[in-house]
Each structure stands twice: as structure tokens, then as C-alpha cells.
C-alpha positions in Angstrom: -2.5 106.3 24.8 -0.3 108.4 23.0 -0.1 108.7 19.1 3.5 106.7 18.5 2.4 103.9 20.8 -1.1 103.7 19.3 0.5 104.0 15.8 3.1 100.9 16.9 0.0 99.0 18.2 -1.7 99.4 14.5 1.2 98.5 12.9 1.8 95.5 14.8 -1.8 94.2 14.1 -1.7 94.8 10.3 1.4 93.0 10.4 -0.1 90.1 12.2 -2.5 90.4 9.5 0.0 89.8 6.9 0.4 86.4 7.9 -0.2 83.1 5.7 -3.9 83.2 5.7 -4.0 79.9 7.9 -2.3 81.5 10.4 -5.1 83.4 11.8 -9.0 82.0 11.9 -11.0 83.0 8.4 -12.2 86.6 9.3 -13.5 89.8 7.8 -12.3 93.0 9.8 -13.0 96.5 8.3 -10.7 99.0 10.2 -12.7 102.4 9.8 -12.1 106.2 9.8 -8.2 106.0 10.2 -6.3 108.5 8.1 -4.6 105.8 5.5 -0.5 106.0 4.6 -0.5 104.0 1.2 2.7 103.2 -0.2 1.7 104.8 -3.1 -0.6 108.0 -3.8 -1.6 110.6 -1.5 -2.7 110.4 2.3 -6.4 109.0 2.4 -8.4 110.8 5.5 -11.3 108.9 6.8 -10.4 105.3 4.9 -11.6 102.1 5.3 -9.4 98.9 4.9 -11.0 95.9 4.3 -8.8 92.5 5.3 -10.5 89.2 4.6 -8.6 85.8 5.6 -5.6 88.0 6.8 -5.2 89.7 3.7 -5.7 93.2 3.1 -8.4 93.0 0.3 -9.7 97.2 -0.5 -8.1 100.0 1.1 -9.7 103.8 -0.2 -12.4 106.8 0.9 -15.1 105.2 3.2 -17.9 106.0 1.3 -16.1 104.2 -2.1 -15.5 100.8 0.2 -18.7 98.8 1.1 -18.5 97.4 4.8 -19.4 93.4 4.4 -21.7 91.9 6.1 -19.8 89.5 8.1 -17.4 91.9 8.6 -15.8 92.7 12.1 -15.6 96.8 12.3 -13.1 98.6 14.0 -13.3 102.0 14.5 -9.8 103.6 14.2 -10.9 107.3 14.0 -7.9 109.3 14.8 -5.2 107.0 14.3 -3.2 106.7 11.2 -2.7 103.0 9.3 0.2 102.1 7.0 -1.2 99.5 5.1 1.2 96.3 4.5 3.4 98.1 6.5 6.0 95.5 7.9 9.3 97.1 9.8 11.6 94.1 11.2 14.2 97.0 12.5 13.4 100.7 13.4 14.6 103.2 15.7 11.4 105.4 16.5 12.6 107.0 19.3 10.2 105.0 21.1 11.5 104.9 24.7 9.9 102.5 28.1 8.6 104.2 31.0 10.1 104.4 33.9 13.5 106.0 32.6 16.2 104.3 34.0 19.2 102.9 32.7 18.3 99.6 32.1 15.4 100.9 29.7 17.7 102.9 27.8 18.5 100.9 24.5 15.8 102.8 21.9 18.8 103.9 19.7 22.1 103.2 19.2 24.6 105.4 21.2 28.0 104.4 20.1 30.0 106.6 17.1 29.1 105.8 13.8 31.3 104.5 11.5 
């Protein structure tokens, strides 16, 4: 899977994630060993992000966040996680395979104003 797709996939869980609480069963999940993009402060290699009931509850250095004990761990070594990220409208030059015409709306093509 390549890295754009893989990094679309993560970003459409953790916005999933960012749901009302209700909206997704009462869960711990600890995503581990992703390289962490926080909105503010410097790339963290190797975090850990804690969400509990949908909500992202720690975010930092593995060995500074504990793992709880009901948690649900997924291991997202070699992916990269933009916590809270949540993108209604983006043009990532993510294209569908096969190439044909009718796949060929990733960006707009027409002059600009």
C-alpha cells in the first residue's frame, strides 16, 4: 500500500474518531510507533496516541505515554498520523487506478480565476 493512500486511510480513521463519543462503541485504542504531525510543536518519531471513547486523550514519545490496560493497540510503525486532523476538501493529487477518463477528476483543470 503506498504511503499517500496509507496516510488517507489514517486520516480517515482519526477522523472517524473524532466523532460524538456516542457515535462509536466506548473503546480504548493506542495507535503505536507512527511518526506524529501535531498541530503544534515539532514532528514526534515513534509516538503513541491514546483515544479513549473517540477522543484523542495523550499524544507524545512512546516511552512518556503508558499503554492502558484495556486498550486496543495498533501498530502504525512507518506511517505518519496527524492528530485531529479533519480535511472536508483537498486536492492531494490522489488519483484512481485504472487511468482513464472517467477517473480523472483529482484536481481541478479549468483556468483559474
Amino acid at each position: 500500500m503506498s504511503t499517500s493512500r496509507t496516510a488517507l486511510l489514517v486520516a480517515a480513521l482519526l477522523t472517524l474518531l473524532a466523532l460524538p463519543s456516542g457515535a462509536l462503541r466506548a473503546e480504548t485504542l493506542v495507535f503505536d510507533g507512527a511518526d506524529v504531525l501535531p498541530a503544534s510543536g515539532p514532528r514526534v518519531p515513534g509516538a503513541r496516541i491514546v483515544v479513549r471513547d473517540g477522543r484523542i486523550a495523550e499524544v507524545g514519545p512512546a516511552d512518556d505515554v503508558s499503554v492502558p490496560g484495556d486498550a486496543r493497540v495498533l501498530d502504525m510503525r512507518g506511517k505518519v498520523i496527524v492528530p485531529g486532523l479533519v480535511d472536508t476538501h483537498s486536492h492531494l493529487g490522489v488519483y484512481p487506478r485504472p487511468s482513464v477518463p472517467a477517473h480523472a477528476d483529482g484536481n481541478e483543470t479549468t483556468a483559474p480565476v
